[in-house]
C-alpha positions, 0 to 999 in steps of 0.5 A: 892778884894784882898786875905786877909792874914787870909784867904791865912792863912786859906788855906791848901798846896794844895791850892798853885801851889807852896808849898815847903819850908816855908809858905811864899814862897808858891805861886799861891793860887789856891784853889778849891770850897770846899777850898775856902769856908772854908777860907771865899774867894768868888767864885769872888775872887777865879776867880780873884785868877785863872786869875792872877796866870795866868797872874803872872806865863806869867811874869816869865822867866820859861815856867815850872811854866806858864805850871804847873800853867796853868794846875792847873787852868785848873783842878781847874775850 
């Protein structure tokens, strides 16, 4: 199941990979146990969350945000 937009909303900043700017240019929604259970998001959707973070970061023509998001995951696990 996909991320509902209430409950990317529920999340705080240090959720996202990314959170410079506005709210709608954060990206890579990441967030830890605690964070996710306060915004309603399962432990299967957080999982999933992780993985395709992963998988969109490997598209992208920078390594620094493959990097940063791959370390995230790892320390968010």
């Amino acid at each position: 199941m996909a991320l509902t937009s209430a409950q990317r909303n529920k999340l705080p900043p240090s959720a996202f990979v990314i959170h410079s700017g506005p709210r709608s240019n954060w990206a890579y929604p990441i967030p830890t146990k605690s964070q996710a259970a306060k915004a309603g998001i399962s432990e299967t959707q957080r999982q999933n969350m992780m993985n395709a973070a992963k998988a969109y970061a490997a598209r992208g023509d920078t390594r620094s945000s493959t990097r940063t998001v791959r370390a995230t995951v790892n320390k968010r696990k």
